[in-house]
Structures are given as structure tokens and as C-alpha cells.
N, C-alpha and C positions, 0 to 999 in steps of 0.2 A: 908889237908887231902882230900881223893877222892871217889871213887867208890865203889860201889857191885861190884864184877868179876863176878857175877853169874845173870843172869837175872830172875830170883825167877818166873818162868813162869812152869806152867804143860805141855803147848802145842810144846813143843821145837821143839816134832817129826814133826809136823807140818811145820816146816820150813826146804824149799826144797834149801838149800845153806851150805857151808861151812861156820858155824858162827864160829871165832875165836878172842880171848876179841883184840880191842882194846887199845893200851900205854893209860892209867889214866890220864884224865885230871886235875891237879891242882888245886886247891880253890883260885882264886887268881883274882882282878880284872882288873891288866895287863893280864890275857892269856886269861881270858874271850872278854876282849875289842878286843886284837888281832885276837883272832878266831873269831870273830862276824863280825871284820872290814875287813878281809880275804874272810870275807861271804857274804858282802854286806853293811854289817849296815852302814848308814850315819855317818859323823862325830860330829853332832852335838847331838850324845848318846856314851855314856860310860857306863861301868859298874865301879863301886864301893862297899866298902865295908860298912857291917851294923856292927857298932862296938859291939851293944846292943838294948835292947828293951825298955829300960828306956826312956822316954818322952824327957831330954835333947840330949838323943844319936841320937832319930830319928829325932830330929828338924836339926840333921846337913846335913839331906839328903836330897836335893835341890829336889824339884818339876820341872817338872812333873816324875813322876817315872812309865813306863812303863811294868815291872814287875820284880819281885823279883826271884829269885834263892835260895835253902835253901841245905844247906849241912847238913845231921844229920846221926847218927851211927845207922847201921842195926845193931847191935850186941843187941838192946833191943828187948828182946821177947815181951816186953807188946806192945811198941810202932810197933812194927812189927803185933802181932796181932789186935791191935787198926787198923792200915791201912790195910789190908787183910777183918776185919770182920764189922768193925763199918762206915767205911767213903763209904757211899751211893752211888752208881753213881747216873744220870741223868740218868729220865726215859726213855725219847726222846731224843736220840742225837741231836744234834744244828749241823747241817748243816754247819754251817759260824766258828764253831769250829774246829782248824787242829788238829788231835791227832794222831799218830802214835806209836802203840808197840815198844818196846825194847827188844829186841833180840840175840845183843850182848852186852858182860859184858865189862866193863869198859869203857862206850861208853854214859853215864847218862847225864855228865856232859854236851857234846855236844847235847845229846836230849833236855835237860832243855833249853839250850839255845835256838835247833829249833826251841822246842814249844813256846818259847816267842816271837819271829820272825817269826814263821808261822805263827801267830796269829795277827802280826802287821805290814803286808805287806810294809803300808806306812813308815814304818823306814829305808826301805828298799832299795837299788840304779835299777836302771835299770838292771843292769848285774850280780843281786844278784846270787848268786846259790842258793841260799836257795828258794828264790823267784821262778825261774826256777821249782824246785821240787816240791813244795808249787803248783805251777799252773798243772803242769804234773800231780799229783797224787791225785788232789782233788775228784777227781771221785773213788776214790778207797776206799777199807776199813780200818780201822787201821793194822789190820794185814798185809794186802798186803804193805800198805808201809811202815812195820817194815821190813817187807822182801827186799824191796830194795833199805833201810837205810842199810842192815846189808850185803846186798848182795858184798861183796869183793872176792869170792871165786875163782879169779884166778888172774895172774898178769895185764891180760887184762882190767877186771873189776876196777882192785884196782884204776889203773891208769887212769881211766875215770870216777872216784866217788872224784868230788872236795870235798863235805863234809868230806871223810874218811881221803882222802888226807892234807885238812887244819888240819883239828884236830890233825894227826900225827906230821904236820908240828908242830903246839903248842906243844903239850904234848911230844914231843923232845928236846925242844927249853932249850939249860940249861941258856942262858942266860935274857930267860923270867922265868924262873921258880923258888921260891925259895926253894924248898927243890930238894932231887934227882933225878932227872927221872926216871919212870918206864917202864918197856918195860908190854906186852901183859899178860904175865902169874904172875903178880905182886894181891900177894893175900891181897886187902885191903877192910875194912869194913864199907867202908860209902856211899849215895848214893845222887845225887842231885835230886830237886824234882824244879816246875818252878809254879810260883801265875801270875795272872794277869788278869785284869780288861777287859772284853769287851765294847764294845762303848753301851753306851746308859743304861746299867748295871752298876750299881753306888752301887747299893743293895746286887750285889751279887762277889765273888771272884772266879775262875776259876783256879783249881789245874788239872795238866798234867804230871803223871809219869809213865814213859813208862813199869813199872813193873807191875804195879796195875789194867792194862788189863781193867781199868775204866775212865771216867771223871766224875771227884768231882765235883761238885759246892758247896761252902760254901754261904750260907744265912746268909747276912752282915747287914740288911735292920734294925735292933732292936740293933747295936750295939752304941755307944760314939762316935765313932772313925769317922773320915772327913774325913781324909788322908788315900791314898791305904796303906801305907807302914804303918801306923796304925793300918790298920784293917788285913794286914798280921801277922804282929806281934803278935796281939790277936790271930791269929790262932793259930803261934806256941807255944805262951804259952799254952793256952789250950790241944791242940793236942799232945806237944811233953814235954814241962819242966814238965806239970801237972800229966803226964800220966807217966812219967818214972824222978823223980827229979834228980837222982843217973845220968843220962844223958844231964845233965844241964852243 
């Protein structure tokens, strides 16, 4: 399953480009791994898959895990207003936090990933793209670099936006993918959202979804849980099976 087509943003007019959604990327931890390796990330990370939240399901997932991915269905009203009206941002943006708006639809999947790789340089190779970008536009605001995340508006552009470029190249790929590929105008209703751990913050969990025009921080510091992939877990239970079960 894959993406919002819709970047659920009021500020659209705001943005001075031709946004047009991006082909849907996959739930898959082959296309994830490929776009990520396409993008920089060393080889000694992968992504894989969380089978469940049940205690023996996360004991399979090898440490260290530098963050988590979550795919969930927009189509819940509760869980939609839950995330719009209840999850807090941070008062004072963190500087050392990469966050960037989402702007084009179908295009999550890839932001979930930047944000876990903007956020953890060092996974990164020398000749990253991501990395590149990451450094380029750290001075900038969220907005401005959803804007030139999303900016493909001519053939010139398209072809000199390696991100836009990799991602097409995945979410094409029929023999990375297993279900059918989608192209641009593909109306599907899920959306990925990206957790992870800052250095030196052990207490606290770090949520980045380019819809949400916010950064969450979740307050981990009073919870059971050791493990990041743990204490992610507890989010989504709380946050999403608890709040809509019917979306379980």
C-alpha cells in the first residue's frame, strides 16, 4: 500500500512551482533499501520489515535500528483528526532537526525516508544526494525546502533533481515491486510517516511528516520500553490501533 495523492496542506497557493504527484512508492523493504542505496546510504543499513508489535515480533529486529517508517491509512477521520489537532509540535525548533514540508502528493514515501537520512548524515556515503541537499538547504526553512523537494516543473529541472529522479526510477521498477506500479495520477489512501531517535536523546522519539506542517516530539522518558523499535511501537499502538481499532 502507499501514499496520500493529496498533500492535505492549506498553503498550496504558497508554492511557486508546478507541483504534479509523483508514481507512489511501494511499502516494501526491497524498494525502500534500493531508493535509499541509490541515495547514498552505506551498505551496512537496510531497511526491513516489522511483522507486528507483539514482543516476540520485535525481538526479530536486529539492533541497532536507526528509524522506523510507518505506513497507515488516511481514510480514518479519528486518526486524521488525532494527527491535525492533538500531536503538539515543539515549541522551539532544534536547529540540528532536518524537516522539510511536503508538497507533492505521492511523494511521502520518499520524504519519510529523507527525513530519516537527513537526520542521520553519518549513514550516509560521501557522494550522497541526499546528503548534498541536507547541506545545501540547512539554512532554509521547511517550506522553502518543500519547495525545492517538489520543484520539477520543467524537463530541465526534473533531470537535474537526483531525488525525484531515484524515486521514479524505484516506484517504476516492476521488478523491484510487488504489486503494480502506479503512475502520478494514481488515487491511493495511505500515507508514510518517519520516527527516530536523535543522538544524546534516548527519552525522547522524533516524528517527521511532511503533511503535518509540524515536528512532533514524543516524550519516551516514563515509558518500559529500552529499545527505539519498542518505544515506536507504543506510539502506534496508542496513537493509531487505540484511536481508530476498526484500522488495525
Amino acid at each position: 500500500m502507499l501514499v496520500d495523492p493529496t498533500p492535505a496542506s492549506g498553503d498550496l497557493g504558497l508554492v511557486p512551482v508546478n507541483v504534479e504527484p509523483w508514481p507512489p512508492l511501494e511499502s516494501n523493504p526491497e524498494a525502500f533499501t534500493m531508493l535509499a542505496r541509490s541515495l547514498g546510504l552505506k551498505d551496512s543499513y537496510a531497511f526491513t520489515d516489522i511483522f507486528g508489535l507483539e514482543p516476540d515480533l520485535l525481538a526479530m529486529i536486529p539492533d541497532p535500528v536507526a528509524a522506523v517508517i510507518l505506513l497507515f491509512p488516511t481514510q480514518s477521520e479519528r486518526i486524521e483528526k488525532f494527527r491535525r489537532e492533538e500531536l503538539k509540535p515543539v515549541s522551539e525548533p532544534d536547529p540540528s532537526i532536518y524537516y522539510a514540508h511536503q508538497y507533492v502528493g505521492n511523494a511521502c514515501g520518499t520524504f519519510a525516508l529523507a527525513h530519516s537520512l537527513f537526520n542521520r548524515l553519518d549513514l550516509l556515503n560521501s557522494e550522497s544526494a541526499l546528503k548534498k541537499f541536507a547541506e545545501e538547504t540547512r539554512g532554509l526553512s521547511p517550506h522553502e525546502r518543500g519547495i525545492k523537494l517538489a520543484d520539477v516543473s520543467s524537463p530541465e529541472k526534473a533531470d537535474k533533481h537526483p531525488i525525484f529522479k531515484a524515486h521514479v526510477r524505484v516506484a517504476t521498477d516492476e521488478s523491484i515491486n510487488q504489486t503494480r506500479t502506479l503512475g502520478g495520477d494514481a488515487d491511493v489512501s495511505e500515507h508514510f510517516t518517519a520516527y527516530f531517535e536523535a543522538e544524546g536523546e534516548a527519552g525522547f522519539i522524533w516524528e517527521l511528516d511532511g503533511r503535518l506542517r509540524k515536528v512532533v516530539k514524543h516524550e519516551m522518558s516514563a515509558c518500559a520500553w529500552t529499545r527505539f523499535v519498542e518505544k515506536v511501537a507504543g506510539i502506534v499502538k496508542t496513537q493509531f490501533f487505540e484511536i481508530d481499532p476498526e484500522q488495525s
